[in-house]
N, C-alpha and C positions, 0 to 999 in steps of 0.2 A: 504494500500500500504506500508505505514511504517510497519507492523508489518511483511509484509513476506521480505521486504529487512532486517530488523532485524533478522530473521530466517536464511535467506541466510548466512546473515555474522556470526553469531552463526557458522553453519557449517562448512564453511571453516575456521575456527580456532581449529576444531577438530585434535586430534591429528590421526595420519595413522592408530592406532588400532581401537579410536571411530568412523572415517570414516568407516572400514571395516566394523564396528559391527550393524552402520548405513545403509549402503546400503543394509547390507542383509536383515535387519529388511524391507527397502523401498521394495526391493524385493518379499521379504512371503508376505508383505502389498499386493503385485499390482498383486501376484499370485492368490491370496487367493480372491481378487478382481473380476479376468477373471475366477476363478472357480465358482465362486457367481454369475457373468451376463449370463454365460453361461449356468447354470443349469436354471434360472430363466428362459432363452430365448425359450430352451427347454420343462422348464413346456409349458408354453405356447403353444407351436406348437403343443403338445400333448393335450394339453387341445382344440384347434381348431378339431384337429382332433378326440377326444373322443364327442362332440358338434355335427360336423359333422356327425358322425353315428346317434349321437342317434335323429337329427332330421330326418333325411333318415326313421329309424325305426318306427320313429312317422307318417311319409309322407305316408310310406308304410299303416300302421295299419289302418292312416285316409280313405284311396284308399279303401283298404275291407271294412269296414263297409258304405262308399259310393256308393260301387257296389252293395253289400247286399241289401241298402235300394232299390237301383232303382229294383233289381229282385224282392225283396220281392209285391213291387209297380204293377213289370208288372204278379207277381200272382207264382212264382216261388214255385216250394213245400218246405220247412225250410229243407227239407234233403239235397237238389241239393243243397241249396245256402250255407248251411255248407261242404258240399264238395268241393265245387267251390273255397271260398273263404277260408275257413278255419278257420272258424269263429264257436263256439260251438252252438247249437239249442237255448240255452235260450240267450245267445249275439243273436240273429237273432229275440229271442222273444220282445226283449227291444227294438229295433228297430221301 
């Protein structure tokens, strides 16, 4: 507590040039600041949203080779269920 009321009063004994030369420097400080939380907030949402797809894609990929398996199960021929699902004959094979 002592040390920023000592700051404070530091400051205001600045002369009108060092106050100018201060505030702009607090200034760039606190721009430089809201350009840093703002990109960071950014990454982020992009990163949700990069996340987002690629479990969809995963959701999707799992779905095909899910379906694959029950066709192959109920005796489907490896052509129909690579057509179907789109899935290559030897992925249909490892199944």
């Amino acid at each position: 507590m002592f040390t920023r009321l000592f700051e404070q009063a530091e400051i205001a004994r600045f002369t009108p040039d060092k106050s100018r030369i201060y505030e702009e420097s607090l200034k760039h400080y606190r721009d430089l600041r809201n350009v840093i939380s703002s990109t960071e907030r950014r990454g982020r949402e992009e990163g949700r949203e990069e996340g987002r797809q690629e479990g969809l894609a995963e959701g999707k990929e799992q779905e095909k080779l899910e379906n694959a398996r029950k066709m192959k199960v109920k005796g489907y021929p490896a052509d129909d269920i690579a057509e179907i699902t789109g899935l290559s004959p030897e992925e249909i094979k490892k199944l």
